[in-house]
C-alpha positions as CSV (number, residue, x, y, z in Angstrom):
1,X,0.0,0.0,0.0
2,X,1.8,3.2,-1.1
3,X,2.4,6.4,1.0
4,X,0.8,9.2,-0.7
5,X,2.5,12.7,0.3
6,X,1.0,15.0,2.4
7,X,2.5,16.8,4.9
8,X,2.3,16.3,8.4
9,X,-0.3,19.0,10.3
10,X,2.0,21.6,11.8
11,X,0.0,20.3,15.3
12,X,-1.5,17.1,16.2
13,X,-4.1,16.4,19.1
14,X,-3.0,14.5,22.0
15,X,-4.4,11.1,22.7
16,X,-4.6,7.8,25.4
17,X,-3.3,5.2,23.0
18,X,-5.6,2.4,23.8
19,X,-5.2,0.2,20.5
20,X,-2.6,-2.3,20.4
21,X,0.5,-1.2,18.1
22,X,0.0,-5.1,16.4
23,X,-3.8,-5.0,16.3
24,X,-5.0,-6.0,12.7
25,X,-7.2,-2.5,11.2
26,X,-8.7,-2.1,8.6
27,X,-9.7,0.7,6.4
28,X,-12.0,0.3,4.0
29,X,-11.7,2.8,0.7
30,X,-8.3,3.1,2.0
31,X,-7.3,3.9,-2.0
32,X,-9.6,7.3,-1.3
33,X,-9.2,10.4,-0.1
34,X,-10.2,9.9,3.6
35,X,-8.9,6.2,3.4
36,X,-5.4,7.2,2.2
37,X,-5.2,9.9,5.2
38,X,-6.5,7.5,7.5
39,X,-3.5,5.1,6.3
40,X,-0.9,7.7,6.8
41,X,-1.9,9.1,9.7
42,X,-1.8,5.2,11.4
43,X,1.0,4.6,10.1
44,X,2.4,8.3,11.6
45,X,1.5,6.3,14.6
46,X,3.5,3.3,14.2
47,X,0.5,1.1,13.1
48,X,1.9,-1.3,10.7
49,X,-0.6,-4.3,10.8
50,X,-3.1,-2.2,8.4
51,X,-5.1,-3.9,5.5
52,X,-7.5,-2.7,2.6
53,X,-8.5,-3.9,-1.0
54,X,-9.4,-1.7,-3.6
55,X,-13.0,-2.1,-5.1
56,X,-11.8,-4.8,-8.0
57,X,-9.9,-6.6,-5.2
58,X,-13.2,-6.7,-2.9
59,X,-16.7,-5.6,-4.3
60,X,-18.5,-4.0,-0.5
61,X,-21.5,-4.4,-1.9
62,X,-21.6,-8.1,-2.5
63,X,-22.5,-9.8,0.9
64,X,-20.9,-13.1,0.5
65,X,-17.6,-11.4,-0.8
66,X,-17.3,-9.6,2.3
67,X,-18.1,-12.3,4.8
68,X,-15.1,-14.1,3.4
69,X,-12.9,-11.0,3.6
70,X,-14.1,-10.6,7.4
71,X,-13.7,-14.5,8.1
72,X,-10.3,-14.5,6.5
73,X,-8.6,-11.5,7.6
74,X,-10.4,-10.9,11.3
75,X,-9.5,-7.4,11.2
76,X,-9.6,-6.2,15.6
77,X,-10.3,-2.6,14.2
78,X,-12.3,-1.2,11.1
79,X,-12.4,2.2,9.9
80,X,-15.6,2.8,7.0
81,X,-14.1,5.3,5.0
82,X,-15.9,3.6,1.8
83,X,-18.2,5.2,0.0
84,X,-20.0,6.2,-3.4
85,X,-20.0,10.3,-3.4
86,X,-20.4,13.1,-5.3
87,X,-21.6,16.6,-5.8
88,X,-24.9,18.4,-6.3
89,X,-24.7,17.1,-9.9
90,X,-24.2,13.3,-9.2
91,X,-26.6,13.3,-6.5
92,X,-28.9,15.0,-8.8
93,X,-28.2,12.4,-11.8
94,X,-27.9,9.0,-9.7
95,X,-30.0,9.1,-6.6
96,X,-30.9,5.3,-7.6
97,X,-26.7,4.8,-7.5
98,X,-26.4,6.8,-4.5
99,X,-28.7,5.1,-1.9
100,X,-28.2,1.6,-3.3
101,X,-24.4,1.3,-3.3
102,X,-24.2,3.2,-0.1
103,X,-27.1,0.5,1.9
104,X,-25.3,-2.4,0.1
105,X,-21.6,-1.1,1.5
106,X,-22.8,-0.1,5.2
107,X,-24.9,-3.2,5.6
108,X,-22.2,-5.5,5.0
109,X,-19.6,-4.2,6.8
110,X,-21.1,-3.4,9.7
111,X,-23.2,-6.3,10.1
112,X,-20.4,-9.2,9.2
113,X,-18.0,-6.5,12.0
114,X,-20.5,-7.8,14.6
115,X,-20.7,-11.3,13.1
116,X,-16.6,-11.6,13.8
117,X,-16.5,-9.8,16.7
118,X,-14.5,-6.3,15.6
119,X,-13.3,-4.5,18.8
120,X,-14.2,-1.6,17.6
121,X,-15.8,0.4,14.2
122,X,-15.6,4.1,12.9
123,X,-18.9,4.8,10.8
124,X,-18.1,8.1,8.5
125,X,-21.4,10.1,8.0
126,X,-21.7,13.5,6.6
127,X,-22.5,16.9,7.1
128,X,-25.8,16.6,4.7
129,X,-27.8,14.3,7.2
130,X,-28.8,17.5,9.1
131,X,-31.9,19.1,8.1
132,X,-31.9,21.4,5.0
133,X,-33.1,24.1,7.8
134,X,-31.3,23.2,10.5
135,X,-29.9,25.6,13.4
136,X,-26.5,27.2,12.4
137,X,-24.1,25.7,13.7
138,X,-25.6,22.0,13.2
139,X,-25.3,20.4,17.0
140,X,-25.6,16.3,16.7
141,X,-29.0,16.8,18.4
142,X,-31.0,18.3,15.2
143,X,-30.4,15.0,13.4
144,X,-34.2,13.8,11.6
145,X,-35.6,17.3,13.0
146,X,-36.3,18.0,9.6
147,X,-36.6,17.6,5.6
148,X,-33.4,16.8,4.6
149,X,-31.8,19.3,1.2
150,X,-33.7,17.5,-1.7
151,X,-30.2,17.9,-4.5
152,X,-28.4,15.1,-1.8
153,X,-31.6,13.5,0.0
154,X,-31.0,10.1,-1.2
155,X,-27.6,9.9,-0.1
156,X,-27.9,11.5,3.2
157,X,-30.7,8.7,3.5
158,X,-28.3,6.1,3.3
159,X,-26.1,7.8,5.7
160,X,-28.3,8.1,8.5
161,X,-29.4,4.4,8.1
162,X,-25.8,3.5,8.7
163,X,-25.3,5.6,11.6
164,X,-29.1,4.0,12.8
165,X,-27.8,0.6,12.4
166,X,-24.5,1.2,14.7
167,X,-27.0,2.2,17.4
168,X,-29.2,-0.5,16.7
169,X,-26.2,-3.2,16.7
170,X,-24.5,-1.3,19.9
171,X,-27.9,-1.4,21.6
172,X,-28.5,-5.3,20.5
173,X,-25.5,-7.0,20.7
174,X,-23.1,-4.7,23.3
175,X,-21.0,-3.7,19.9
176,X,-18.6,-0.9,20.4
177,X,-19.6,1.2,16.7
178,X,-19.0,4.8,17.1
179,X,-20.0,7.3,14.3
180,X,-18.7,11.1,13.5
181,X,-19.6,13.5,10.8
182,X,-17.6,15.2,9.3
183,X,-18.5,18.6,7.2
184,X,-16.9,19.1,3.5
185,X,-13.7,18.0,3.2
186,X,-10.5,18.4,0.4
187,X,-6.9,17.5,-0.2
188,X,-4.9,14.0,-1.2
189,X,-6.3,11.8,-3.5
190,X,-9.7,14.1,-4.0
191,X,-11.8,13.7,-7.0
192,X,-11.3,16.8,-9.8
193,X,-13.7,15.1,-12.6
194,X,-15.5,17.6,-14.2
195,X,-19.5,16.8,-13.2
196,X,-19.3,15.0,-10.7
197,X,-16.8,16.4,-8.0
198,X,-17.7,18.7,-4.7
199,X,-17.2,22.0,-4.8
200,X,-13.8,22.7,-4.2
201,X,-11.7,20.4,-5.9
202,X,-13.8,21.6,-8.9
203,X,-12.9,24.8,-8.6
204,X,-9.4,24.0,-8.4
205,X,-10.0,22.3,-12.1
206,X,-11.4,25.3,-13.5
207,X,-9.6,27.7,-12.0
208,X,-6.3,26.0,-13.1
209,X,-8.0,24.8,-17.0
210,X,-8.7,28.6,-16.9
211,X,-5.0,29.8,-16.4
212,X,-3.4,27.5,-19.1
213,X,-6.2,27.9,-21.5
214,X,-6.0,32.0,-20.7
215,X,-9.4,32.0,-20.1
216,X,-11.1,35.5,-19.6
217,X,-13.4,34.4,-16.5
218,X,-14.2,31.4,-14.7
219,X,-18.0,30.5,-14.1
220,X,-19.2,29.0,-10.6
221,X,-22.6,27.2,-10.3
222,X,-25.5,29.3,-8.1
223,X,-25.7,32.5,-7.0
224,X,-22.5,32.2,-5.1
225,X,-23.8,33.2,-1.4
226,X,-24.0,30.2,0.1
227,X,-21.4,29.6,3.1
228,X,-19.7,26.2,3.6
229,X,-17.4,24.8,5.6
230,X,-14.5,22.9,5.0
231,X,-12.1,20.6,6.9
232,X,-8.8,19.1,4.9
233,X,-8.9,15.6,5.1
234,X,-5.7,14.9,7.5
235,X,-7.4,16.8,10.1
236,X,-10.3,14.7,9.8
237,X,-8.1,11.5,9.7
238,X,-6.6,12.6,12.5
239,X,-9.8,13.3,14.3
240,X,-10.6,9.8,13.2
241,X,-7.7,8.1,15.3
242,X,-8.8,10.7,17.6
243,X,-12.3,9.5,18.5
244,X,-11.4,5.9,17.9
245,X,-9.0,6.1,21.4
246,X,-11.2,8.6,22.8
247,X,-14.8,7.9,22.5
248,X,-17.6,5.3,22.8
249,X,-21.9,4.9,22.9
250,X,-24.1,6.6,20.5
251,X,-23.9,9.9,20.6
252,X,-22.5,10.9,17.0
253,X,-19.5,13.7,16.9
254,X,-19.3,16.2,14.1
255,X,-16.0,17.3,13.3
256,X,-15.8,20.5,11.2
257,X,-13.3,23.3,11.3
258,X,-15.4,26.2,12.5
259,X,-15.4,28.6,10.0
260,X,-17.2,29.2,7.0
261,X,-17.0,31.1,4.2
262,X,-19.0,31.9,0.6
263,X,-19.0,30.4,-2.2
264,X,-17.7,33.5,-4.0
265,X,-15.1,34.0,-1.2
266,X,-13.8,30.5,-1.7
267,X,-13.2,30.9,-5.2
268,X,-11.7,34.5,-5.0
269,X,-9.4,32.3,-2.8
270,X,-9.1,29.6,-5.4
271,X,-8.6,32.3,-7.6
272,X,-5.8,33.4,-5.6
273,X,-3.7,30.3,-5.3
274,X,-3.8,28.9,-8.9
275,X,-2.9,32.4,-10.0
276,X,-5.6,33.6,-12.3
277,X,-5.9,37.0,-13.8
278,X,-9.6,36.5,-14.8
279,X,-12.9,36.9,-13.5
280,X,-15.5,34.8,-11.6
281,X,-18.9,34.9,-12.8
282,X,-21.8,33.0,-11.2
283,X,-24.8,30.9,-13.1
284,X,-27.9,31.7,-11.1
285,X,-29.6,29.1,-12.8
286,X,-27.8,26.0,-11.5
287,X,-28.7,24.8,-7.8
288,X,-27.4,26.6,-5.0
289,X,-27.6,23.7,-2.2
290,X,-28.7,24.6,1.6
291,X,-27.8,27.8,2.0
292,X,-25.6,27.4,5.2
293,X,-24.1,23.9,6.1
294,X,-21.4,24.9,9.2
295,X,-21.2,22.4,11.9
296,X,-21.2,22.7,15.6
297,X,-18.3,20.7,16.4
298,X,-17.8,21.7,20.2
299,X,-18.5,18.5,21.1
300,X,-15.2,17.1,19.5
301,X,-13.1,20.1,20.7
302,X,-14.4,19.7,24.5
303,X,-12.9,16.2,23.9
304,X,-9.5,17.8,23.4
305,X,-9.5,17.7,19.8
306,X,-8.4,20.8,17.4
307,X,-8.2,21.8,14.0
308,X,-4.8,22.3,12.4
309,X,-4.8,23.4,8.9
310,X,-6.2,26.8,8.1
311,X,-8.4,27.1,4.9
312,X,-5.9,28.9,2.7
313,X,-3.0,26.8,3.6
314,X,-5.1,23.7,3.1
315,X,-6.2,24.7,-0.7
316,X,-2.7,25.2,-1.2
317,X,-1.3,21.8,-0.3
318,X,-4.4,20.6,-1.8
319,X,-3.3,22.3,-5.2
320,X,-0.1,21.4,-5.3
321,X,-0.7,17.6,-4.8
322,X,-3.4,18.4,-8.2
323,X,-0.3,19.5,-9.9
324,X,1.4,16.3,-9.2
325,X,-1.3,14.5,-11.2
């Protein structure tokens, strides 16, 4: 399994070790963007004894393929970083794809972790679960207080289901699943296709196509007023480890970075960072999503867990590694 370079957070949070250095983990969509920062960040850790398959190695959604895996390998730890995602346009195109694949991945990997007794399982939600109007910032508590945002419905469906059946399975059977949510997230190993990547790493591909093509503007989807959030993915991995020493029962964690920012202001900063002379013009005829998504991560941070990479330094890593490919 290759390293994939990223540099290490300039600060990392302190934690209680409490899994063995020669436990068996495993991280499924470890070829991925939170997968691959997972990796590195155990293996910052002296974890060694990690595995992972990629999809054409092990298909997650077939049941009987992944009973094998689990009665073969008997992984102690298991971090579900595997997933089918997208943006507002692949959600809009494939809901059918979207809530299918995701059911099919969650059910088999956390039922067959109870079947062979896993010590101990990280479920990755998502920031879209929470209401479309929820309170700003999101707190865990406003979870199904609402309609959900209808452009990403189907997947945030699937995504409260699997954070449903860890409770249902910690409840039933004394399992130790744990489940965080973390808000938008960028950097190594993203995905820059052209329909159907988030929001930022398509920026990035415009913005750079833009500057080698000597483009006179760049055009952004929406109005452009809708504030995100954003959180690059070693923090998150790191707040992965984090929670995985640090936490246990039901009650979901968010983990976001705190600060949000426009649409418009994160691609003036795009802008910035690829070095483009243009201008940014906004389609007010394509979706805008929820209009505010941040998350109310104090939960996490009373836990002794920070943030470490500031937004403009992060889209600059996360640039840099783009150039690479």
């Amino acid at each position: 399994m290759p390293d994939i370079y990223s540099p290490v957070p300039t600060t990392m949070s302190k934690r209680i070790i409490k899994m063995d250095r020669g436990a068996k983990i495993y991280v499924a969509g470890h070829y991925g963007m939170v997968g691959s920062a997972i990796v590195r960040r155990l293996k910052r850790e002296g974890y060694e004894n990690i595995i992972g398959h990629s999809s054409k190695e092990l298909d997650l959604t077939n049941q009987s393929a992944v009973e094998e895996f689990y009665q073969r390998e008997r992984p102690d730890y298991v971090f579900m970083a595997a997933a089918k995602v997208g943006g507002i346009y692949a959600n809009s195109t494939y809901p059918a794809d979207f809530i299918y694949t995701n059911l099919q991945i969650q059910n088999n990997l956390i039922h067959n972790a109870y079947l062979y007794k896993v010590k101990k399982l990280l479920f990755l939600g998502s920031s879209c679960i929470y209401p479309k109007h929820a309170p700003q910032p999101m707190p865990e508590t406003c979870l199904l207080d609402g309609k959900l945002e209808a452009t990403n419905e189907y997947y945030a469906i699937a995504k409260i289901a699997g954070i449903k059946m860890c409770e249902a399975y910690n409840k039933e059977y004394g399992t130790k699943f744990i489940s965080c949510m973390p808000t938008n997230l960028y950097g190594p190993n993203d995905n820059y296709e052209e329909m159907n990547s988030h929001v930022l790493p398509a920026l990035i591909r415009r913005f750079h196509e833009a500057k080698i093509n000597n483009l006179a503007d760049v055009l952004i989807w929406g109005t452009g007023t809708p504030k995100r959030e954003f959180l690059y993915v070693d923090d998150l991995a790191d707040a992965c480890l984090f929670l995985m020493e640090n936490h246990e029962g039901n009650e979901t964690v968010n983990i976001g970075s705190g600060m949000e920012v426009t649409i418009t202001e994160l691609a003036k900063t795009v802008k910035k960072i690829v070095g483009f002379k243009g201008k940014i013009k906004c389609d007010p005829t394509k979706p805008d999503g929820t209009s505010n998504k941040l998350l109310d991560s104090s939960k996490i941070e009373r836990m002794g867990w920070r943030v470490s990479t500031g937004l403009e330094e992060g889209i600059a890593l996360a640039y840099r590694e783009y150039l690479k490919k």
